[in-house]
Backbone as CSV, one residue per row, in Angstrom:
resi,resn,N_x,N_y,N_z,CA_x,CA_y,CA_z,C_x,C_y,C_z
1,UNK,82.499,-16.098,3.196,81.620,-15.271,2.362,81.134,-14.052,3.150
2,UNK,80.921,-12.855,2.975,80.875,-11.434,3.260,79.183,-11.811,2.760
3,UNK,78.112,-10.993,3.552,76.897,-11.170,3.239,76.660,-9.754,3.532
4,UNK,76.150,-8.910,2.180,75.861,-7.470,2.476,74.525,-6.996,1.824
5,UNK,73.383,-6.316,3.210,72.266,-5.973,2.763,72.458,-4.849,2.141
6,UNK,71.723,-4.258,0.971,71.337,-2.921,0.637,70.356,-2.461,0.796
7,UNK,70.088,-1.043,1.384,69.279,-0.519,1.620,69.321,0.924,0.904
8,UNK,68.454,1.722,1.233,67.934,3.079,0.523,67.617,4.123,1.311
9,UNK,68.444,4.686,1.764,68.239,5.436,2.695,67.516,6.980,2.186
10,UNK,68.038,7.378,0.992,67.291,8.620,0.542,66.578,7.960,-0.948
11,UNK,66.701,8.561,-1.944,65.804,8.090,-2.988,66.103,6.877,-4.016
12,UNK,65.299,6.434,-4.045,64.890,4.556,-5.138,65.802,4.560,-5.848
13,UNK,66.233,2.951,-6.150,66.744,2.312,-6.954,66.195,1.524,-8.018
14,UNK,66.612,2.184,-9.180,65.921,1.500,-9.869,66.218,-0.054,-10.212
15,UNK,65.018,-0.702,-10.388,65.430,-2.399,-10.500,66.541,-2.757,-11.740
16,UNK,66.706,-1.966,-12.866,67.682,-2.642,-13.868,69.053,-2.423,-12.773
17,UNK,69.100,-0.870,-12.660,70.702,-1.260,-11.393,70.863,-2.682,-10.641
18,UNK,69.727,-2.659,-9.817,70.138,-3.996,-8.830,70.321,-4.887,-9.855
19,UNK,69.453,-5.024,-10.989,69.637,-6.715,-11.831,71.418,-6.229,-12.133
20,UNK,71.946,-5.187,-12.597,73.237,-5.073,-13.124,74.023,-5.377,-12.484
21,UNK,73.872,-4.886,-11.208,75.209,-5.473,-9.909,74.857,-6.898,-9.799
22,UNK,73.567,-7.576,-9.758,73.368,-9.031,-9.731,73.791,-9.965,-10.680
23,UNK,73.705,-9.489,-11.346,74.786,-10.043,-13.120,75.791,-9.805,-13.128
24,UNK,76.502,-9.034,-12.430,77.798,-8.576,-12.201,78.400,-9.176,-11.183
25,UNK,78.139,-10.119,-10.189,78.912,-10.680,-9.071,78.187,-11.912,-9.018
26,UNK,77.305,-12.565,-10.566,77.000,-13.988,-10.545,78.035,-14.994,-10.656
27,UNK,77.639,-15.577,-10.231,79.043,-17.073,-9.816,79.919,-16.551,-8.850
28,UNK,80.116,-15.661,-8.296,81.123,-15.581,-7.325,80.791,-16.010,-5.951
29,UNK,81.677,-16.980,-5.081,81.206,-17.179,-3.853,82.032,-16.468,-2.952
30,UNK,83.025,-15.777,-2.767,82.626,-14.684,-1.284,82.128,-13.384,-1.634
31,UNK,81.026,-13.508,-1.661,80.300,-11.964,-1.776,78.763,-12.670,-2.156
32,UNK,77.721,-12.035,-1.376,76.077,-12.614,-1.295,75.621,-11.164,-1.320
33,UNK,74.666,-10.958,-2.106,74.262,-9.214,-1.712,72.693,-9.380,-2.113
34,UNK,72.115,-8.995,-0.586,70.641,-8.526,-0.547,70.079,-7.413,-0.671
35,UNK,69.343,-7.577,-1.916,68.679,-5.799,-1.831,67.183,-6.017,-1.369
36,UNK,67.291,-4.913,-0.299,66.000,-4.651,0.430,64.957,-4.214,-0.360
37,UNK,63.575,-5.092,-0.203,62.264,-4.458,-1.513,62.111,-2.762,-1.061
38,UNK,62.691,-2.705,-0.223,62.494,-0.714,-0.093,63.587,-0.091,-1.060
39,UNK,64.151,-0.441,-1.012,64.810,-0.167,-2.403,64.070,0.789,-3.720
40,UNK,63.128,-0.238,-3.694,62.516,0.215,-5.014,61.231,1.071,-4.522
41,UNK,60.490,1.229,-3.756,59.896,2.032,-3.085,59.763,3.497,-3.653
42,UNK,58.728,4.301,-3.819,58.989,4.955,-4.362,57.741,6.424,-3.573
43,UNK,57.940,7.603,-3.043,56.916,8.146,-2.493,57.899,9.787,-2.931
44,UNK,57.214,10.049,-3.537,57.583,11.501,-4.138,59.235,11.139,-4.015
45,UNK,60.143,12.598,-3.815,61.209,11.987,-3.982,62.420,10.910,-3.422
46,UNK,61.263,10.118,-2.480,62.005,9.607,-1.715,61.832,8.009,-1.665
47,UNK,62.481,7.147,-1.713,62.350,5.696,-1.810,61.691,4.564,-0.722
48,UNK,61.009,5.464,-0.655,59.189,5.413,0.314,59.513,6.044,1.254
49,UNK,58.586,6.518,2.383,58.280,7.356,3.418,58.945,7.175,4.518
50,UNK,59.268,7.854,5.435,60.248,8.229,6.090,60.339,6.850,7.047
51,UNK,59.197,6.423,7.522,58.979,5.257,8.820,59.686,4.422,7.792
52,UNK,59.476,4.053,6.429,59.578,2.769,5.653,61.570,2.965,5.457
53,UNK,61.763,4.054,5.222,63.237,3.842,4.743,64.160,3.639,6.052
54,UNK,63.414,3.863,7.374,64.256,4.241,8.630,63.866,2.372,9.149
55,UNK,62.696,2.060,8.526,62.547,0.359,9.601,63.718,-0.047,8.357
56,UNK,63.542,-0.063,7.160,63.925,-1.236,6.353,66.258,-0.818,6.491
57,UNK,66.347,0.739,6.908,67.629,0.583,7.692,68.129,0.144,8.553
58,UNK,67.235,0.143,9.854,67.226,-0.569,10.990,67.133,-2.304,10.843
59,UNK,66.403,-2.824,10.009,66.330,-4.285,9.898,67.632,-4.720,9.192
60,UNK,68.621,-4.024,8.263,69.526,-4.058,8.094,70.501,-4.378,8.887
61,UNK,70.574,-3.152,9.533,71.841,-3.040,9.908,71.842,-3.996,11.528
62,UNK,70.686,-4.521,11.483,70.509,-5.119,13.329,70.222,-6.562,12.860
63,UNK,70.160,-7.042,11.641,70.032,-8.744,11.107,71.780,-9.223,10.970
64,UNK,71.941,-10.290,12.346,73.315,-10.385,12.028,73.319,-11.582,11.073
65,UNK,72.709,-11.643,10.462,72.754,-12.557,9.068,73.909,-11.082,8.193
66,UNK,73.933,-10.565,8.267,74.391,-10.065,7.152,75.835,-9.347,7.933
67,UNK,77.159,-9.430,7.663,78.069,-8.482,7.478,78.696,-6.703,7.217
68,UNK,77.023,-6.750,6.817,77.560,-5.043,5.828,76.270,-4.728,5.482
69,UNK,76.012,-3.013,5.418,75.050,-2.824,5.037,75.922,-1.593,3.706
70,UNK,75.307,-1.629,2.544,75.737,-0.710,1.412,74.853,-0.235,0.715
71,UNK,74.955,1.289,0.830,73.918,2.245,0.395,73.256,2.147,-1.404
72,UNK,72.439,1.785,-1.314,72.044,1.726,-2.882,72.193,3.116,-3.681
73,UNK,71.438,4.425,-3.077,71.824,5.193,-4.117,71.914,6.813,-2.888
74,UNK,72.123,7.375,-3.459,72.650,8.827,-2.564,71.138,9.534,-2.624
75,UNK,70.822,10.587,-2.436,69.626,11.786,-2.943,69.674,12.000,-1.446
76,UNK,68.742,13.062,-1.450,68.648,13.561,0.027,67.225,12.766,0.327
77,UNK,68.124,13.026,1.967,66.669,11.702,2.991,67.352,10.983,3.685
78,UNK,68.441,10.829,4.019,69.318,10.210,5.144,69.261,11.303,6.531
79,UNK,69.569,12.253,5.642,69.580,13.268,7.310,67.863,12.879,7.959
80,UNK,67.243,12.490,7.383,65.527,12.609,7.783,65.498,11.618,8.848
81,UNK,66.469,10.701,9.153,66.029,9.275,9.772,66.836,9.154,10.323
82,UNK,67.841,9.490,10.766,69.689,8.873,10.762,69.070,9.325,12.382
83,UNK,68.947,10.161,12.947,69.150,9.919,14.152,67.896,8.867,15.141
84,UNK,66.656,8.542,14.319,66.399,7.239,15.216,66.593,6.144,14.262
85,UNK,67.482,5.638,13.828,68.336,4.816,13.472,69.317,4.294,13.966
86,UNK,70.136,5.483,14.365,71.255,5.347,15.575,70.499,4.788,16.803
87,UNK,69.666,5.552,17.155,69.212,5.074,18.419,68.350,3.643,18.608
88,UNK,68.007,3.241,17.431,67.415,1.582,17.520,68.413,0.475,16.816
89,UNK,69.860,0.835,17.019,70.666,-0.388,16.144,71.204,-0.460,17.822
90,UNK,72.016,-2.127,17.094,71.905,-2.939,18.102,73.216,-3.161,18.274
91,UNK,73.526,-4.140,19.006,75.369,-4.938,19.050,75.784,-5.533,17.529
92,UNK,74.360,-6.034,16.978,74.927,-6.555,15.172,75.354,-5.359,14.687
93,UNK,74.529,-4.675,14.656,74.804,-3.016,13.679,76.208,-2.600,13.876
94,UNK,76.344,-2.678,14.956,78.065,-2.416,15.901,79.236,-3.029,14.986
95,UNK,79.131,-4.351,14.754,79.963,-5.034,14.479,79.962,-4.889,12.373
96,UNK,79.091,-4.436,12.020,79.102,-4.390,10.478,80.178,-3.068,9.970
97,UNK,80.092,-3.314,8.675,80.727,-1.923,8.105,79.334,-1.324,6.885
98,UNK,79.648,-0.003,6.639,78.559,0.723,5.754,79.661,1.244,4.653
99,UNK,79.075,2.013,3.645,79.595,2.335,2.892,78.137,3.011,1.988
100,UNK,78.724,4.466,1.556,78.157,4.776,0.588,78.766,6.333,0.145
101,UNK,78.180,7.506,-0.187,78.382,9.047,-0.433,77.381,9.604,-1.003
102,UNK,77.538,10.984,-1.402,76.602,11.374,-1.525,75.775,11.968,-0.513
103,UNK,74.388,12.349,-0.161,73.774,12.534,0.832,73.653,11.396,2.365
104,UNK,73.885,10.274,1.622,74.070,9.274,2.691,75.481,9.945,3.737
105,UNK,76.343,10.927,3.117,77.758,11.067,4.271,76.718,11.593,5.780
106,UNK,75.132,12.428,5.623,74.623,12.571,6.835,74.948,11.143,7.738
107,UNK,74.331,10.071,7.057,74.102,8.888,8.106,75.898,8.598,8.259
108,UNK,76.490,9.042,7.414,78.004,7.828,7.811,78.671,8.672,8.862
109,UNK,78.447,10.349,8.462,78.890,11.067,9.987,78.118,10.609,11.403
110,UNK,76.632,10.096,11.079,75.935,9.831,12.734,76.654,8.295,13.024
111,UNK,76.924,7.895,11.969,77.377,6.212,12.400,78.902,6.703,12.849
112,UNK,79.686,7.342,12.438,81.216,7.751,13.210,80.804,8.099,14.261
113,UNK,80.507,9.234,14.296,80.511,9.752,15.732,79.761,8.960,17.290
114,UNK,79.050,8.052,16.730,78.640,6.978,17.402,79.389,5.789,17.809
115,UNK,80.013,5.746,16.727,81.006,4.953,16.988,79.883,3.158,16.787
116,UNK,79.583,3.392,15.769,78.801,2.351,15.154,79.082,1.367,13.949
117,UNK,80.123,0.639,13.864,80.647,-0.115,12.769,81.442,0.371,12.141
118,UNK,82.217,0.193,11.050,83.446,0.180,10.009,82.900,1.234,8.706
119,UNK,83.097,2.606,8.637,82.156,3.391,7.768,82.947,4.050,7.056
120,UNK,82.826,3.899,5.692,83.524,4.738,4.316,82.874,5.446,3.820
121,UNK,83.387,6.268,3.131,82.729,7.227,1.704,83.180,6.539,0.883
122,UNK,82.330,5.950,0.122,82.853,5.280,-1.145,81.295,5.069,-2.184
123,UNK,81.769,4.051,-3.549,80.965,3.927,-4.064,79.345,3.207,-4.076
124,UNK,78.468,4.064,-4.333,76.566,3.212,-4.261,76.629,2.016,-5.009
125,UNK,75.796,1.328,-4.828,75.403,0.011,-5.454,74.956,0.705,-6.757
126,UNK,73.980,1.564,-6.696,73.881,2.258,-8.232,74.659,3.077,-9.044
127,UNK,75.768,3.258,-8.336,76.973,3.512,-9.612,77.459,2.554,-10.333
128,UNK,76.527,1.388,-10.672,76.591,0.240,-11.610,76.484,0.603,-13.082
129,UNK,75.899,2.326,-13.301,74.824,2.424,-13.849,76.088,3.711,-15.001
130,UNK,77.264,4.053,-13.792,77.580,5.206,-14.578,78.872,4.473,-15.605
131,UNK,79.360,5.558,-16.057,80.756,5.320,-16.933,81.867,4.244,-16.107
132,UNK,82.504,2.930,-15.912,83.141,2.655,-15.562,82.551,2.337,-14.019
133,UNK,80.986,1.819,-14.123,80.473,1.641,-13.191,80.552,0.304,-12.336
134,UNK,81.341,-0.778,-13.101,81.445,-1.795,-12.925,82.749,-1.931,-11.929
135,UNK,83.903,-1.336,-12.391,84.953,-1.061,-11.551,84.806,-0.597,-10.252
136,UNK,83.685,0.418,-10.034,83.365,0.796,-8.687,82.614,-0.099,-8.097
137,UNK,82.034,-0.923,-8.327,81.060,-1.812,-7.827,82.352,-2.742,-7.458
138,UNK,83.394,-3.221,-7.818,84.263,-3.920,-7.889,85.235,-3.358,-6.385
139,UNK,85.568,-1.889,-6.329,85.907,-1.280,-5.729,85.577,-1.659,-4.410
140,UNK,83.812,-1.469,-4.455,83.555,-1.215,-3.184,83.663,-2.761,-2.174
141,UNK,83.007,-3.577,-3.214,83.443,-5.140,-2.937,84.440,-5.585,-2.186
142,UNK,85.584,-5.230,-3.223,86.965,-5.234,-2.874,86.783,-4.550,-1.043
143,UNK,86.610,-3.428,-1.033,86.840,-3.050,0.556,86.129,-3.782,1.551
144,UNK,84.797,-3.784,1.470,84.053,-4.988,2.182,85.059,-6.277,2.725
145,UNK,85.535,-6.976,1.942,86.464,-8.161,1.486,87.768,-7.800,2.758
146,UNK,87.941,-6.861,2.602,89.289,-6.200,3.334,90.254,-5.741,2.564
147,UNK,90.181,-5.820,1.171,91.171,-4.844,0.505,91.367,-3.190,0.470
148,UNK,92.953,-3.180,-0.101,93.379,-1.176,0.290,93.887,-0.968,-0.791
149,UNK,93.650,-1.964,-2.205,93.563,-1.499,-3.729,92.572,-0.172,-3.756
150,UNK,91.765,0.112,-3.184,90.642,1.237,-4.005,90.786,2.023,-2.924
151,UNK,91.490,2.121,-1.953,91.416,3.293,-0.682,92.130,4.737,-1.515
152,UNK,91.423,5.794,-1.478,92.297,7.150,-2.113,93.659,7.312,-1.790
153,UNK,94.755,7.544,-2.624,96.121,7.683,-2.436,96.646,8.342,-1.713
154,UNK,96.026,9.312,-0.606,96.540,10.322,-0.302,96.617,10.093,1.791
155,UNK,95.819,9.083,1.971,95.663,8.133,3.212,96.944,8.378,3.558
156,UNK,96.992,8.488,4.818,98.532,8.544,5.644,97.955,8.054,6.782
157,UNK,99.323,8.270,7.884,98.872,8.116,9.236,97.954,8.866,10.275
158,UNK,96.899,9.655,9.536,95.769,10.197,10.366,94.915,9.984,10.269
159,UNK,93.692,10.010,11.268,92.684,9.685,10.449,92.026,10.322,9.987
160,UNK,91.065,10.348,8.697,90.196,10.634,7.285,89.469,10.811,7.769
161,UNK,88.269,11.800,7.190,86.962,11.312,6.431,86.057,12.022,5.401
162,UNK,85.291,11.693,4.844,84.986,12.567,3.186,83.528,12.587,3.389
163,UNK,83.239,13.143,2.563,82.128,13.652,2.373,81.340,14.650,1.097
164,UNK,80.380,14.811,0.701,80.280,15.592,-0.531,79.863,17.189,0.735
165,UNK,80.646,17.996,-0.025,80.626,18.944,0.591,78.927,20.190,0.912
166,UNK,78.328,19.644,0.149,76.843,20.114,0.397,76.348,19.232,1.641
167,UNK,76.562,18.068,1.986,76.005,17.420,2.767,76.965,17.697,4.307
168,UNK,78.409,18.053,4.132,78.841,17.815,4.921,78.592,19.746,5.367
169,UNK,78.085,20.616,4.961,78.033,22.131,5.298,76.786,21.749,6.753
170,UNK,75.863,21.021,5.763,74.331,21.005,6.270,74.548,19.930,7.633
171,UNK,75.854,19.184,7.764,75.565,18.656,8.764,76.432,18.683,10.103
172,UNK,77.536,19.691,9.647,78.212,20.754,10.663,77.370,21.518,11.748
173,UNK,77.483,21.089,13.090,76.224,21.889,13.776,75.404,21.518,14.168
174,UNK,75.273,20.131,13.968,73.988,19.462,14.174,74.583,18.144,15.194
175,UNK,73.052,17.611,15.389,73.601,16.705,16.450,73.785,15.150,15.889
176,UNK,74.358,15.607,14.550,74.520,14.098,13.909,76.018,14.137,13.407
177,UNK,76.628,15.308,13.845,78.040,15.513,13.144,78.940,15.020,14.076
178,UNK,80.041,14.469,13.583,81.298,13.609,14.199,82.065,14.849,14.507
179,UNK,82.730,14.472,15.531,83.941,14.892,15.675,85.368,15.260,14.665
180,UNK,85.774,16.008,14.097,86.636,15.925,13.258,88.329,15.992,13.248
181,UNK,88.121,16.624,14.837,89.261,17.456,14.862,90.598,16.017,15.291
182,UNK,91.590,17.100,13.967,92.851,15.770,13.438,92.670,15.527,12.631
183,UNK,91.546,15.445,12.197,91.390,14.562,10.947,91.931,15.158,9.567
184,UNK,91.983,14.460,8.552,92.251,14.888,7.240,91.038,14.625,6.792
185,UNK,90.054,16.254,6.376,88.998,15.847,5.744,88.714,16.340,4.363
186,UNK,87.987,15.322,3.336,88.132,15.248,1.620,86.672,15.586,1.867
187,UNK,86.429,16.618,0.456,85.136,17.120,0.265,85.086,17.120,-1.368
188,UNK,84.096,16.240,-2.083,83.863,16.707,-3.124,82.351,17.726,-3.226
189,UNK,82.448,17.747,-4.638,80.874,18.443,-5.135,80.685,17.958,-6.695
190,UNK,78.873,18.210,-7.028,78.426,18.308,-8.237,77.496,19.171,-8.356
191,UNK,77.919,19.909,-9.802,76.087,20.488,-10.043,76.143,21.432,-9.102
192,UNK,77.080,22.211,-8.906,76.613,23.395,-8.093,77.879,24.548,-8.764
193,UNK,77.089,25.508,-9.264,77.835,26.937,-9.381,79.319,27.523,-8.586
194,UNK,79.993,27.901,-8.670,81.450,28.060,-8.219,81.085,29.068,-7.190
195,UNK,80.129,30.034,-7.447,79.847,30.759,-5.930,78.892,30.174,-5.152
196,UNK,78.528,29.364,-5.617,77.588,28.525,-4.385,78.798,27.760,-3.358
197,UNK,79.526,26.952,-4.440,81.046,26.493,-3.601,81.256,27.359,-2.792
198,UNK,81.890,28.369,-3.260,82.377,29.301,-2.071,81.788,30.364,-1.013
199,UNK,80.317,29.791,-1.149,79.162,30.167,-0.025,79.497,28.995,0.854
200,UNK,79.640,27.403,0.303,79.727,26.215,0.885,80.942,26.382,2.256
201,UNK,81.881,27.116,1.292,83.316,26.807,2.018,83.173,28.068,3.011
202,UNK,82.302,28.820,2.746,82.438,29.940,3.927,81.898,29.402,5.389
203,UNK,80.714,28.671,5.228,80.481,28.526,6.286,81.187,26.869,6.768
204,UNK,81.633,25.927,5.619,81.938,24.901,6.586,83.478,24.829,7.354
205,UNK,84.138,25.920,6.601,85.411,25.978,7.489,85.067,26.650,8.854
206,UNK,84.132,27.332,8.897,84.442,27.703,10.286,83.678,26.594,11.342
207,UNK,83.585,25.413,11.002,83.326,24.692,12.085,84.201,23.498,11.999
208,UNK,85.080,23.645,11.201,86.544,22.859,10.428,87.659,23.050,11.624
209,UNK,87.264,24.060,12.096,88.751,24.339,12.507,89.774,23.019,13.759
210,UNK,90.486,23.063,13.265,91.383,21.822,14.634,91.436,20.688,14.037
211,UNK,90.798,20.262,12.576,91.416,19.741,11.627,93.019,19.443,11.376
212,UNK,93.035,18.435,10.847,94.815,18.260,10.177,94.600,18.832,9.154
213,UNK,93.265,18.882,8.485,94.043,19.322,7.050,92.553,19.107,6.043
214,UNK,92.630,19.912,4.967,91.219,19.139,3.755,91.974,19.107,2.371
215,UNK,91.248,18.295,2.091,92.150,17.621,0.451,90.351,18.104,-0.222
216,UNK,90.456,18.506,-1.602,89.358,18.764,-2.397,89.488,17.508,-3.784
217,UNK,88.328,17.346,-3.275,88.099,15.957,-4.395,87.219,16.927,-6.113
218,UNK,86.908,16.079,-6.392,86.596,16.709,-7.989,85.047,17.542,-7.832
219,UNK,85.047,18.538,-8.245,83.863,19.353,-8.492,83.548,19.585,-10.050
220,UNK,82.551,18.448,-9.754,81.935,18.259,-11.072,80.845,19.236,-12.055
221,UNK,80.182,19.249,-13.189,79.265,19.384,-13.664,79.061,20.894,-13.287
222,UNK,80.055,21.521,-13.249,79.979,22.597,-12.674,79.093,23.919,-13.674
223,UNK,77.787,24.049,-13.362,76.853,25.270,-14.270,77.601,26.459,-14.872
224,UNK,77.117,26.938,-15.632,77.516,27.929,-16.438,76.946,28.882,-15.777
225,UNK,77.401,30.029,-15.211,76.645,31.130,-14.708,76.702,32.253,-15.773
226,UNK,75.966,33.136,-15.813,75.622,34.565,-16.312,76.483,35.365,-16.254
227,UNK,77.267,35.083,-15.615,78.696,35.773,-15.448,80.283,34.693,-14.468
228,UNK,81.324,34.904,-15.141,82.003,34.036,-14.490,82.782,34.722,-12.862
229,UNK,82.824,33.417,-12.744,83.031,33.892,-10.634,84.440,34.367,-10.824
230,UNK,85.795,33.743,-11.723,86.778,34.375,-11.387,87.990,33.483,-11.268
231,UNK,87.611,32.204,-10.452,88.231,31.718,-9.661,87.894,30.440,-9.616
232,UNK,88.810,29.415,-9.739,88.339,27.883,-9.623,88.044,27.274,-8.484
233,UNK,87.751,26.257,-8.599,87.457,25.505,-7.055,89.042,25.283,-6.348
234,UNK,89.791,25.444,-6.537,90.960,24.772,-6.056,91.244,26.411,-5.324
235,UNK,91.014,27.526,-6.033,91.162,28.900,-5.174,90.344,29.034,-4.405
236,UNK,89.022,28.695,-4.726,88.230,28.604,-3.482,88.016,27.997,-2.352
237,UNK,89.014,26.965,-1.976,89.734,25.865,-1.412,90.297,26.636,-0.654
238,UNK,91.790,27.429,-1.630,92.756,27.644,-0.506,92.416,29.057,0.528
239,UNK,91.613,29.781,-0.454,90.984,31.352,0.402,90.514,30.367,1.321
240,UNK,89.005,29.795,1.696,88.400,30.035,3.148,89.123,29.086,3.852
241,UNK,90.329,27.989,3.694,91.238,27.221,4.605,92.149,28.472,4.946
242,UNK,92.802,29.148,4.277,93.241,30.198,4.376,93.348,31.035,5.946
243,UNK,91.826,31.443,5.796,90.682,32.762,6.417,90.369,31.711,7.568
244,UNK,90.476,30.469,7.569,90.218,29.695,9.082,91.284,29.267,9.530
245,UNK,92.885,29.061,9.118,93.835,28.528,9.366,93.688,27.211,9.358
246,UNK,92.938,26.696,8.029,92.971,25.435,8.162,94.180,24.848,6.838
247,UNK,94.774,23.839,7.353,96.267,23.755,6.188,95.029,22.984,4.617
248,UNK,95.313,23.308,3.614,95.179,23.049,2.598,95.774,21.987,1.870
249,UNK,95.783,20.844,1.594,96.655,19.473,1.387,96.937,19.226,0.139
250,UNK,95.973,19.665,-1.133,95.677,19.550,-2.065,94.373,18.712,-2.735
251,UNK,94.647,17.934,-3.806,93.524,17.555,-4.401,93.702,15.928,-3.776
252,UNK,92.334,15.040,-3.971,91.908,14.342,-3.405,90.950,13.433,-4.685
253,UNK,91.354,12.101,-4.616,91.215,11.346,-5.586,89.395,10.787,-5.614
254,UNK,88.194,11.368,-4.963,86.723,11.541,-4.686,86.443,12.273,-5.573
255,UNK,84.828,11.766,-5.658,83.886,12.902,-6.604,82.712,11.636,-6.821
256,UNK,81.627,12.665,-7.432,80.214,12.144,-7.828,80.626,11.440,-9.163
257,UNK,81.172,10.193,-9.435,82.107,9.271,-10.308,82.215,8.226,-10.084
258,UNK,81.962,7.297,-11.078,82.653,6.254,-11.032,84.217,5.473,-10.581
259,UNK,84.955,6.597,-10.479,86.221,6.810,-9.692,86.797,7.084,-8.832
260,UNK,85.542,7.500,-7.776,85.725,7.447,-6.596,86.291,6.257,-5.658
261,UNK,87.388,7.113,-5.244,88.088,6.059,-4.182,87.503,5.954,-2.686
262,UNK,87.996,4.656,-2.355,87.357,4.744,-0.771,88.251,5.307,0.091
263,UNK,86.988,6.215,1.117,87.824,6.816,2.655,87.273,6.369,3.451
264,UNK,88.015,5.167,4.396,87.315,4.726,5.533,87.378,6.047,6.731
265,UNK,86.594,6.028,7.390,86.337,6.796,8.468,87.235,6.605,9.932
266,UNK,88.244,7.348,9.890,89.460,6.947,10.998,90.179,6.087,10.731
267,UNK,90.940,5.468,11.350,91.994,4.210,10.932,91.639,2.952,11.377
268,UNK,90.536,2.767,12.281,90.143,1.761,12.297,89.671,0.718,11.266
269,UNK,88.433,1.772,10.600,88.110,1.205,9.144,89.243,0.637,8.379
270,UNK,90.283,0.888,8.364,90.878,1.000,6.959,91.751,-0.990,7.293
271,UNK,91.731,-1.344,8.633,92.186,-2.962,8.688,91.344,-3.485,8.315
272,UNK,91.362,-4.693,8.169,90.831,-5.806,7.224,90.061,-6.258,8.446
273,UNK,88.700,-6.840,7.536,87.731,-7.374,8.555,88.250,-8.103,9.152
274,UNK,87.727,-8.548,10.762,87.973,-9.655,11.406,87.510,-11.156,10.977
């Protein structure tokens, strides 16, 4: 049996989600899933205050009662904590895997580059909640477990890693960002204007560079502006890979969705638990 805490690293979960994933994996015996009462926590926009979301991560990920720690819901507030987090996990924390997206990719880049457990971009415990939310919950399970049914199709022999591309601009530069270079890296987006994208892509290719390559996952919900930009996300892709010499791979099976596939982080992730 796989025993996986959830925690909340940026903003609350609401309790019908957790009851939904709990109704959703009743009677099954390999899979046990604890949701942390910070979870529901709630302090302006954040799923209680900064000390509360950074202990109740840390008690997570350092209780070797548990296997796995899996992000309940995305919002921003991971970058707020992630680096004394890193610095108070332990040999348990080491040995687990994480999983989540969204604003959480801050903490899954400080957990790579640390070299701190088995870490994907994949689906929240509260994408229980969206269209075909059950399948992703199923998804993410499945990887926990050790399955490479829900890993994105486009996985080869290098190693990955994804990220929503607002989170991954803001965390280029900083002292929580992984190493990339080689890698094949997938970026989705939501809810952001097509020239905001290509404000995004201006500045994160240039710290891209020495990359294998970026695949663009789905850019969603994309606003109506006052005037149109011109140009889709997939052109705005290939201009600033272009303008950095970074190779362009194509599209990439990610996004703020219920259909998001998993990208384990390097090739380590991607074998089956021990």
């Amino acid at each position: 049996m796989v025993k996986i805490a959830i925690c909340a690293p940026g903003k609350p979960l609401k309790r019908a989600r957790a009851d939904a994933v709990l109704a959703h994996v009743a009677g099954r015996e390999d899979i046990e899933l604890h949701f942390h009462d910070q979870c529901f926590a709630v302090e302006g926009h954040f799923a209680g205050p900064d000390e509360v979301r950074l202990a109740a991560l840390v008690e997570c990920a350092n209780d070797p009662a548990f296997d796995a720690v899996w992000f309940a819901m995305g919002g921003y507030g991971s970058n707020r904590i992630a680096a004394q987090a890193i610095a108070a996990m332990d040999e348990h924390a080491r040995a687990k895997s994480y999983l989540g997206y969204s604003d959480t990719g801050s903490l899954l880049g400080a957990l790579y580059r640390h070299g701190i457990g088995r870490v994907a971009h994949g689906p929240l415990a509260g994408d229980i909640r969206r269209e075909g939310g059950e399948a992703a919950i199923d998804r993410a399970l499945g990887w926990f477990l050790g399955a490479d049914d829900g890993l994105e199709p486009h996985l080869d022999d290098r190693p990955a890693a994804a990220f929503n591309l607002t989170t991954l601009t803001m965390l280029v530069g900083t002292d929580l960002a992984p190493d990339l270079a080689g890698h094949v890296v997938m970026v989705e987006e939501v809810a952001e204007h097509l020239y905001a994208v290509d404000r995004l892509f201006f500045h994160v290719t240039q710290h891209l560079r020495g990359i294998a390559g970026l695949r663009l996952g789905r850019v969603s919900d994309v606003p109506e502006n006052d005037r149109p930009f011109g140009t889709d996300e997939v052109a705005i892709a290939r201009y600033w890979c272009d303008r950095s010499g970074i190779p362009y791979l194509g599209r990439a099976d990610i996004g703020h969705d219920a259909a998001n596939r998993i990208v384990p982080f390097g090739l380590e992730a991607r074998r089956p638990r021990a």
